[in-house]
C-alpha positions in Angstrom: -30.6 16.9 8.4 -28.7 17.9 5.2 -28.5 16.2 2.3 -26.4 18.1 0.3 -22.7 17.2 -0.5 -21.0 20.1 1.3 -17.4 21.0 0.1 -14.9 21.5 3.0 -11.8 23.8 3.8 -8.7 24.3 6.0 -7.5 27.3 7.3 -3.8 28.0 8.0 -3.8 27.2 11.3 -6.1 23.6 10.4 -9.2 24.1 11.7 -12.2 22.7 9.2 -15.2 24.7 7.7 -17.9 23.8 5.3 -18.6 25.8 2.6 -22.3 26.0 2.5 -23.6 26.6 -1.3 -21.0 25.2 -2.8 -20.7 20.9 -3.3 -18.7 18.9 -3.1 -16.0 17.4 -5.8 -14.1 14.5 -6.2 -10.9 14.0 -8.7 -10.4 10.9 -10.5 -7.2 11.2 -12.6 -7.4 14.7 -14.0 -10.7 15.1 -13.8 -13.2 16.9 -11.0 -16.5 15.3 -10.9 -19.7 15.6 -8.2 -19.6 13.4 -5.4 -22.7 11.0 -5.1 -24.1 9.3 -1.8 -23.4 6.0 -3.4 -19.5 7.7 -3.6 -20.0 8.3 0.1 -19.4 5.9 3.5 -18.9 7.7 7.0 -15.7 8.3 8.0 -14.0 5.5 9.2 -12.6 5.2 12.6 -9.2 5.4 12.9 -8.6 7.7 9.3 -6.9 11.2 9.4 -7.9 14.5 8.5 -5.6 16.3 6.6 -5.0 19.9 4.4 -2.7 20.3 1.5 -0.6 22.9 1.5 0.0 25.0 -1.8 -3.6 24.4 -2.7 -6.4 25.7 -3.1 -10.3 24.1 -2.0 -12.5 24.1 -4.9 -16.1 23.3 -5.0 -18.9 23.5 -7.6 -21.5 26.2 -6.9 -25.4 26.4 -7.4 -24.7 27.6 -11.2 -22.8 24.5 -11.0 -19.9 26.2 -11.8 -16.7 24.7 -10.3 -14.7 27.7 -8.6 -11.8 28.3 -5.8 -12.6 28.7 -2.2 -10.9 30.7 0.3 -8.9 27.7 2.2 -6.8 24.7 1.8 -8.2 21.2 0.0 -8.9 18.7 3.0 -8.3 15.3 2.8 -8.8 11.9 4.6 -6.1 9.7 4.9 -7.6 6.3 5.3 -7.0 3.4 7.6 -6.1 0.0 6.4 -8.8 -2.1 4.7 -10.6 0.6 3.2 -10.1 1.7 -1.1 -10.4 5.3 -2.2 -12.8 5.9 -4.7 -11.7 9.3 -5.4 -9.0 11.7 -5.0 -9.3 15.1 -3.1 -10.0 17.9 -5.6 -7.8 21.1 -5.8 -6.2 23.7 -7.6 -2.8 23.8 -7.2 -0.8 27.1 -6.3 2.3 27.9 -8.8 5.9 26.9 -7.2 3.4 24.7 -4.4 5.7 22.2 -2.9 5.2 18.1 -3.5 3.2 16.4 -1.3 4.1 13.8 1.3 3.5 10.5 0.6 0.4 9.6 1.7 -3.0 7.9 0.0 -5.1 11.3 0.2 -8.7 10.8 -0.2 -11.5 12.8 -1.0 -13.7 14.1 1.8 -17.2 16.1 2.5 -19.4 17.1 5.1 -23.0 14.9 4.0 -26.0 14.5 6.5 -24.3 16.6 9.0 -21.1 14.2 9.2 -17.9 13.6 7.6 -18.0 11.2 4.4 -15.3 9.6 2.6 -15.1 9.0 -1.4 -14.0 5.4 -0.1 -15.4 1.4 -0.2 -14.3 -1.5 2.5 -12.3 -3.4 1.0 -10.8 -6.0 4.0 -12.8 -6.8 7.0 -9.3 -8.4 9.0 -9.5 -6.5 11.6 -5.7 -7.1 12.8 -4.3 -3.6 11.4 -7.0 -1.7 13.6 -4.8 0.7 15.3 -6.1 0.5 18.8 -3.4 -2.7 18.9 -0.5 -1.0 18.1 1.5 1.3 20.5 0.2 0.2 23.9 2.1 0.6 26.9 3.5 -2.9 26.9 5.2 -2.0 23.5 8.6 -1.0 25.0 8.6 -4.1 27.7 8.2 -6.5 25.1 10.9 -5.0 23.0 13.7 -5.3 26.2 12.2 -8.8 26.3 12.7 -10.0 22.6 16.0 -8.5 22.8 17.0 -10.7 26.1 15.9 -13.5 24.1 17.4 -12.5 21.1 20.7 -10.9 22.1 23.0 -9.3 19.4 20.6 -9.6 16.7 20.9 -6.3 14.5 17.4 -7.0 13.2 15.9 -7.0 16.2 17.6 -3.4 17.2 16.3 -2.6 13.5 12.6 -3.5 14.1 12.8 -2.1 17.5 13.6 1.4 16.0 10.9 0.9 13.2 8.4 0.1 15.9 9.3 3.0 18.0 10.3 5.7 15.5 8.0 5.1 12.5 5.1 2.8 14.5 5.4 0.1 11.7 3.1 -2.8 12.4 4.4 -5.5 11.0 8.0 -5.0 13.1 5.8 -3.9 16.3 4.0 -7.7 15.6 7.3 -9.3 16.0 7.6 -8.0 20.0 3.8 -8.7 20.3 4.7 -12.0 19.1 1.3 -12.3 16.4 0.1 -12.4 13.1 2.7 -11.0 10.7 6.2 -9.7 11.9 8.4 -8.2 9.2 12.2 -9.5 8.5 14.0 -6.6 6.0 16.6 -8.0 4.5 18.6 -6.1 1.5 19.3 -2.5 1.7 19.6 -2.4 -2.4 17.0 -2.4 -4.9 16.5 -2.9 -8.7 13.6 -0.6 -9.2 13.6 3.5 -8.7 9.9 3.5 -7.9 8.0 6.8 -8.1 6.3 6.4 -4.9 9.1 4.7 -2.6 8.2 5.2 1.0 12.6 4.2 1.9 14.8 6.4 -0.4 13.6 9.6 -2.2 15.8 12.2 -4.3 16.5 14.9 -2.1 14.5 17.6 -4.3 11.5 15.3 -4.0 9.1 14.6 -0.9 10.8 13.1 2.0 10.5 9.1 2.7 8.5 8.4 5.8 11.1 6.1 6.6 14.8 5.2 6.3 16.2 2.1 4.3 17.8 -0.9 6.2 22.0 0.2 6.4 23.0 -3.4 6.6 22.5 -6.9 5.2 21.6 -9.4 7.9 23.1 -12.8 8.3 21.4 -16.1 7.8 21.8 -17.0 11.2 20.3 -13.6 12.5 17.3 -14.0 9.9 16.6 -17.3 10.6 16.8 -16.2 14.6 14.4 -14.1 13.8 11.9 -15.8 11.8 11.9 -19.1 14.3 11.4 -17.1 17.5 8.2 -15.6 15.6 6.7 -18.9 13.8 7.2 -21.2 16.6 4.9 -19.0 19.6 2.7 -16.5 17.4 -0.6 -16.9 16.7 -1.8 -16.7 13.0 2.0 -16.5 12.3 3.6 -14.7 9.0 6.9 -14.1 8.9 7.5 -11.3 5.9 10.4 -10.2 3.6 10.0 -6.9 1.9 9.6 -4.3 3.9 8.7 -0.7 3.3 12.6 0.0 4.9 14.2 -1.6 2.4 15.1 -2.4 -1.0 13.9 -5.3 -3.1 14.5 -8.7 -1.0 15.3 -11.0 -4.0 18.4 -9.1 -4.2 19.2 -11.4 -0.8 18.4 -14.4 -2.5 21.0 -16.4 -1.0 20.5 -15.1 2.5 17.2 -15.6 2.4 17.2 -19.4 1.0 19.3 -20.2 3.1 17.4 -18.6 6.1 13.7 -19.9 5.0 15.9 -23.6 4.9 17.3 -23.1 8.8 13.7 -21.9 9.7 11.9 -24.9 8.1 14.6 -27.6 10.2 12.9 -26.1 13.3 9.7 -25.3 12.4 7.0 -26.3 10.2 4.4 -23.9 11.8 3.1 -20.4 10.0 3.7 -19.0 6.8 6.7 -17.5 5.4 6.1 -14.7 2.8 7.9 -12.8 0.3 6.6 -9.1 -0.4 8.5 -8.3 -3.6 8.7 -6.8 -7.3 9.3 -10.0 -8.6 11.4 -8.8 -10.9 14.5 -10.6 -10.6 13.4 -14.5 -11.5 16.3 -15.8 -10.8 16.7 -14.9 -7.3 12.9 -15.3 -7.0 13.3 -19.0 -8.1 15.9 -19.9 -5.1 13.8 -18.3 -2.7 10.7 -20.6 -3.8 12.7 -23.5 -4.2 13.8 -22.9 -0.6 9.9 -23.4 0.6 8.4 -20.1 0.4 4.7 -20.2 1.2 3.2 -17.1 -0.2 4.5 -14.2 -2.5 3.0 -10.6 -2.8 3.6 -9.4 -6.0 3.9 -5.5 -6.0 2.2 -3.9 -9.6 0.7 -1.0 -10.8 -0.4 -2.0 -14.6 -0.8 -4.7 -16.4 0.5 -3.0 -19.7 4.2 -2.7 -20.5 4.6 0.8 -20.9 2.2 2.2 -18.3 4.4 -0.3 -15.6 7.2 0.7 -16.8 7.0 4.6 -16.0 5.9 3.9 -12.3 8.8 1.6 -11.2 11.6 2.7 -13.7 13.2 -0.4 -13.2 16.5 -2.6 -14.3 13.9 -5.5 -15.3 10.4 -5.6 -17.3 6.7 -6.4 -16.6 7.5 -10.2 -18.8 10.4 -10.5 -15.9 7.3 -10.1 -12.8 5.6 -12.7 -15.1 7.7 -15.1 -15.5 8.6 -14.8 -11.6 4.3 -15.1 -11.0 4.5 -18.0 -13.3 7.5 -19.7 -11.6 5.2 -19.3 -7.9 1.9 -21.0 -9.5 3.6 -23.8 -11.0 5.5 -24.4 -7.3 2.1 -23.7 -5.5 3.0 -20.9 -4.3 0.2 -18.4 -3.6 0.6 -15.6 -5.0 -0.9 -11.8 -4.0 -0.6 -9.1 -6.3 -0.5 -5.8 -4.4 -2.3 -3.6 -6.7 -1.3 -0.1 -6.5 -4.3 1.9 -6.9 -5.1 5.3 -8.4 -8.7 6.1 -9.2 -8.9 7.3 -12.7 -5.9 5.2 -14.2 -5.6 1.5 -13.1 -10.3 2.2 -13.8 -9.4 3.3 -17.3 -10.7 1.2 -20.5 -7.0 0.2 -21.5 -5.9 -0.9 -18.0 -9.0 -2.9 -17.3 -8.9 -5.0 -20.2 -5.4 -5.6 -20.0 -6.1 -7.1 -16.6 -8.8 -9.1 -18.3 -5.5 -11.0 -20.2 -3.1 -11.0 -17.2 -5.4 -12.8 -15.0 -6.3 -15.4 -17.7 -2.6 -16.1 -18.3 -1.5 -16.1 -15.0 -4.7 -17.1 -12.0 -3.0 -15.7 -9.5 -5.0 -16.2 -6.2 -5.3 -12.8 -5.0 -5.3 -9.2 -5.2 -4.7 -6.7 -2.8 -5.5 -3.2 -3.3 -3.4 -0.6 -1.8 -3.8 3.6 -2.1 -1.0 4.3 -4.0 0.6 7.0 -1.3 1.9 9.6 -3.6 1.3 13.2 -4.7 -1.2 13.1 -7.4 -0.1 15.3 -9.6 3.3 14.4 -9.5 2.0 10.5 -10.7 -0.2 12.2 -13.4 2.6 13.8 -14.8 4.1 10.4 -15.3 1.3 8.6 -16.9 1.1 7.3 -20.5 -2.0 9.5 -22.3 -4.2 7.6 -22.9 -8.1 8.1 -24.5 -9.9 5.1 -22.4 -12.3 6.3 -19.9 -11.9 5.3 -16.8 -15.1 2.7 -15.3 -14.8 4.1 -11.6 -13.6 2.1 -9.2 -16.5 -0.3 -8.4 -16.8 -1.3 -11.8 -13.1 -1.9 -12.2 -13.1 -4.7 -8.7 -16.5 -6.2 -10.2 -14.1 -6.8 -13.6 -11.3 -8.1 -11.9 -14.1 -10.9 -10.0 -15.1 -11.8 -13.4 -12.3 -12.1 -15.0 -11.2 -14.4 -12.1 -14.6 -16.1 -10.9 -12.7 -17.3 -7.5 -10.2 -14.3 -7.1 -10.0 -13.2 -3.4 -10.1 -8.9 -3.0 -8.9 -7.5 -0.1 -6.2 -4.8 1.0 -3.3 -7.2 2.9 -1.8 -10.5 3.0 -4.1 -13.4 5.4 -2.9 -16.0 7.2 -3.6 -19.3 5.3 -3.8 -22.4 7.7 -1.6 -25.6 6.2 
């Protein structure tokens, strides 16, 4: 049995070699480096295989110099739960088209198996696919819509489920866990990464936004229907087709108040940039449960280059502020890049964050996004980056009872 770390390629047509002789490499920001067995898990089940077009493999050969292989870069795209430690290494062809946006991973062939550069990061097994798309998907769509007739969310969840395979709008027909309510088709950020609207010259969303803004009444349809029959239930605004949901402030107090006259079971979340506090504040004040705060850096300048936004980082605090004092629990979903949130700078600004503001969680999400294209955007900076271990053993001891994981739980009342 091997135990080398064996780089990998693609040919055109997507079948997957080894490169025997030359090892495998990892990127973490701009930088190749060797992959390590204690870089390594097995592949998980349910990840993707996939090659980058407009690139080139590299690997590092037994002069240990690092050097371009005849085939594409491979990459895993990973299932839910699981963190990338490293990016996929490559050299990049001139006038090579952006990449899609998806969380690519670095990958290797190591004991006669495919590895991952990747660490568990959620055990929750609801996300596993093997319980989304079934047979029954389509049945139990006709029969939410019988019992929810004329409800243009429901039509718009039933295409999300069916055309894009989202989870959280397939978990409203399942009736479980947590079902997805979009709201506002207008945002207040111009995020980098968006997954719902994308300049045409860019990479193409995987998704299109929400056309319409939904009524009270067909929100709060919605939402009781779910909370009163699902197990584990969590009903969600801020989806990944549509804008920022605090823009709907009114709609949505008003829903979350119509809900809470009917219902007092599950949890109602928020999944937002938390950047406009005043609409933030009559959502909590409504009776939000829980809010997911979406953030990529805990320094000013470094946020502000990601989201490009019509508000500032001090805005997302005071909104995170607002949510503790109303005991409100509050997520951040960390948007994760090995070899910039890991750097020096960033992690010691998170020391200070979390000390101001004890939020209760953190959630760390691949940030899905070409990585050259985010490099370009990034701040220089001279910190060197801890890896990504080291960076989640920081954030645990900056915030003794902070809970890690990759997506928002169910919290019994």
């Amino acid at each position: 049995m091997g135990e080398t770390i064996t780089a990998l390629l693609a040919a055109a047509n997507g079948e997957i070699y080894d490169a025997p002789g030359y090892s495998a490499l990892g990127r973490s920001g701009d930088t190749l480096l060797d992959l390590t067995p204690q870089d390594l898990i097995p592949l998980p089940e349910g990840a993707d295989l996939m090659f980058l077009p407009g690139r080139r493999a590299v690997g590092k050969n037994r002069a240990g110099d690092i050097v371009s292989l005849d085939g594409r870069p491979v990459s895993a795209i990973l299932p839910a739960g699981y963190t990338r430690v490293y990016l996929p290494a490559f050299q990049r062809t001139k006038n090579a088209a952006v990449l899609p946006l998806y969380g690519y991973t670095a990958v290797a062939l190591y004991r006669d198996r495919l590895y991952a550069a990747a660490l568990r990061t959620d055990r929750s097994d609801f996300w596993n696919p093997k319980y989304y798309n079934t047979r029954s998907l389509k049945k139990r769509i006709r029969q939410t819509k019988e019992a929810l007739p004329d409800n243009r969310l429901v039509d718009h969840l039933a295409h999300c489920s069916l055309e894009y395979h989202c989870c959280t709008a397939q978990n409203l027909f399942y009736r479980r866990w947590e079902a997805g309510i979009p709201t506002s088709p207008v945002c207040n950020a111009n995020c980098l990464g968006c997954i719902s609207l994308q300049p045409s010259e860019c990479c193409p969303s995987p998704q299109e936004r929400i056309k319409f803004s939904p009524t009270p009444e067909e929100v709060s349809a919605v939402g009781i229907y779910h909370l009163k029959a699902a197990p584990e239930a969590i009903v969600s605004f801020g989806q990944g087709c549509e804008g920022e949901p605090s823009l709907a402030a009114e709609t949505i107090a008003e829903s979350i108040r119509c809900i809470r006259a009917r219902t007092d079971k599950g949890q109602i979340n928020i999944n937002t940039n938390a950047g406009y506090t005043a609409g933030i504040r009559k959502i909590i004040d409504a009776g939000l449960d829980s809010m997911r705060v979406s953030i990529i850096s805990a320094r000013e300048g470094n946020y502000a280059a990601y989201y490009r936004a019509q508000y500032v980082l001090s805005d997302v605090k005071e909104s995170i502020r607002y949510a503790l004092e109303k005991k409100v629990y509050v997520s951040l979903n960390l948007l994760y890049f090995p070899g910039f949130n890991d750097r020096a700078d960033e992690s010691e600004a998170w020391r200070g964050f979390l000390n101001e503001l004890p939020v209760q969680m953190i959630q760390v999400r691949n940030l899905n996004l070409d990585p050259d294209m985010f490099w370009d955007i990034v701040p220089p900076s001279t910190g060197k980056s801890l890896g990504t271990r080291r960076f989640l053993r920081l954030l645990e001891d900056a915030r003794p009872r902070l809970d890690i994981g990759s997506f928002s739980h169910y919290r019994a009342k």
